[in-house]
Residue, then its C-alpha position, 0 to 999 in steps of 0.5 A: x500500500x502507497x503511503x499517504x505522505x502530507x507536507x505540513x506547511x502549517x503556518x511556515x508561510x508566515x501569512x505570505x501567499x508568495x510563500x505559501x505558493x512556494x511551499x506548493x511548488x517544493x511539496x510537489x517537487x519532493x513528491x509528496x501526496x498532499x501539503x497541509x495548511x492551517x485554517x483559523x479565525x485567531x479570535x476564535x481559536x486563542x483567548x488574549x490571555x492564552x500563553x505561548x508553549x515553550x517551544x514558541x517563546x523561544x522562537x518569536x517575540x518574547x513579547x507578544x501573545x500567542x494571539x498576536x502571534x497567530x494573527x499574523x499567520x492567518x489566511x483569508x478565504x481568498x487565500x485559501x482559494x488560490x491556494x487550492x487552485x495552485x495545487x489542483x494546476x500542480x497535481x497535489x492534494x489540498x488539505x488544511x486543519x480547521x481549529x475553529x468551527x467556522x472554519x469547518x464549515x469554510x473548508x467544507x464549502x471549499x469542498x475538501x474531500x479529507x478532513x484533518x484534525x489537530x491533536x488540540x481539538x480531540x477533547x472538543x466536543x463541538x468541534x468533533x460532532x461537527x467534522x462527524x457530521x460531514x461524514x467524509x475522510x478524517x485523520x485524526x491525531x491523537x497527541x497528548x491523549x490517552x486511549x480512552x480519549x481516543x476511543x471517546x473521539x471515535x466514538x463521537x465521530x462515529x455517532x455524527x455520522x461518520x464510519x469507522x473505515x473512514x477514520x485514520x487515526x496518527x499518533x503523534x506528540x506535540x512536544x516541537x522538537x520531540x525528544x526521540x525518548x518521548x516518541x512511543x513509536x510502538x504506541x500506533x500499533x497499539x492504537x491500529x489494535x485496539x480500534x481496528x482503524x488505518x494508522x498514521x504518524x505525525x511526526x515533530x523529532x528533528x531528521x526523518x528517522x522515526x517517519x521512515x520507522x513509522x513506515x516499516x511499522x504500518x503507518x499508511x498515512x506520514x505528516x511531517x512539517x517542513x520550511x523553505x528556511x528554518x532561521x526564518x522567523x515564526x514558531x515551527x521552522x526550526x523543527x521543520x525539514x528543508x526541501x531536500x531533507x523532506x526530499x530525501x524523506x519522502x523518497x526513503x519512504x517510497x523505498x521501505x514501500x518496496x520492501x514490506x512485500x506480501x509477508x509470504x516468506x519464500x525466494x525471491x525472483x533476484x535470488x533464485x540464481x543464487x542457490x546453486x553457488x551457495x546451497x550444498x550437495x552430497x559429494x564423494x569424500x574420496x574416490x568410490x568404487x561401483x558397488x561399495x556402500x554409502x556411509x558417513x565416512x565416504x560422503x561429506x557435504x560441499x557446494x555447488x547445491x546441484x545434486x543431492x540435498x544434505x536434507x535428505x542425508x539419511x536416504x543415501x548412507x546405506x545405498x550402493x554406488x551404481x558408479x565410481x566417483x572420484x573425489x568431490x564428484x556430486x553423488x546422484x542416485 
């Protein structure tokens, strides 16, 4: 199964539709499945009183309010418009997380096929009923929760409408950078397990080591923040990929795809030529004459594996030689 890889602009435009554009064109160059923004009415969204995370104070303007600071990275409706418009002329998924209601309903008149949850909304009640009620894709991610809070979102989700199939669940942590110790990674197991749901990965480490891992391990859908210059200013940039680091990313991933198989454990076609040279065969331990008895101390087990399988070693100790055979000659029966 091909990977749904989301490049998470978020809010890395910095408010700029040129960069915004920008971010498109790089997403689509790395090869990425779709790139995601952020959709909000910062009133909505941050009360004036809110503080910044860590992470953010030490990135921006030590003093100015979380408000202050996401106002400057809202974008309007005809932003989003022309957002979408230059990703369906360059063949990339438009996808963008609502924090707000009205937001929701905006995104679903613009008609957004997925809807794609941030972690900070899963204990929000209203919030949830809404997006379930639209009954369309959601991936849902799943930072700071427990698995009853996760259960409690499916739950709701699915009384508003929406199937089961249709939710892809992303484990994630918040933390901008992640420790690696704080990754959990077996976590999304645990989760595909439980809820019998598609999982995914919405990573914050720094590098593209755990993504690549969550791969191996199942995740069908990666998020990964990336910039178009991480010393630019503005809260997530430095723990985002640049273009050739999500380049690199995204072709890794493609490779580990090739690599999972079937899960049927048997030769592969590369491989088949390679049994002859190193498989082994019964084999004369010295000369044999016609007539004389096979045993332990005249036969031994040498390369190429042409003749005799060694497993069915027991079958030939007893038999007779119906020829002479010098030595290291194959023995046939």
């Amino acid at each position: 199964m091909k990977t749904f890889i989301i490049a998470e602009a978020g809010v890395n435009h910095n408010g700029s539709i040129e960069l915004a554009r920008k971010m498109i064109d790089v997403a689509v160059e790395a090869g990425a499945d779709a790139i995601k923004f952020q959709t909000f009415k910062a009133e909505k969204v941050v009360s004036r009183y809110a503080p910044k995370a860590e992470y953010q104070k030490k990135t921006t303007t030590a003093d100015e309010s979380q408000l202050e600071m996401i106002k400057k990275l809202e974008l309007g409706v005809d932003a989003h418009r022309e957002l979408i418009a230059h990703c369906r002329q360059k063949n990339i998924q438009f996808l963008s997380s609502p924090f707000d209601l009205e937001s929701i309903d905006l995104l679903n008149e613009l008609g957004l096929d997925i809807f794609k949850t941030p972690s900070g909304e899963i204990t929000n009640l209203p919030y949830l009923r809404k997006i379930g009620a639209l009954k369309k894709e959601i991936i849902l991610s799943t930072g700071m929760a427990d698995l009853g809070e996760i259960e409690d979102a499916i739950d709701v989700l699915m009384e508003a409408g929406t199937k089961l199939k249709n939710i892809t669940v992303l484990h994630c942590n918040t933390e901008y950078p992640t420790p690696m110790q704080d990754v959990n990674l077996t976590a999304m197991e645990t989760i595909a397990l439980k809820f019998c749901v598609r999982v995914g990965y919405s990573d914050h480490t720094l590098g593209i080591e755990i993504p690549i891992a969550a791969v191996a391990l199942g995740a069908i859908v990666i998020e990964k923040h990336f910039t178009l210059d991480k010393n630019m200013k503005g809260p997530d940039h430095r723990a985002s990929l640049e273009q050739d680091e999500l380049k690199t990313m995204v072709n890794a991933i493609r490779n580990i795809e090739k690599t999972l198989g079937n899960g049927i454990k048997k030769p592969s076609p590369s491989e088949l030529k390679n049994m002859v040279i190193a498989r082994k065969s019964i084999v004369a331990a010295r000369d044999i004459r016609k007539g004389e008895a096979f045993t332990e101390e005249n036969l031994t087990i040498k390369r190429p594996g042409t003749g005799i399988s060694p497993m069915r070693w027991d079958e030939v100790i007893g038999q007779r030689a119906r020829k002479d055979y010098n030595i290291d000659e194959l023995i046939s029966w």
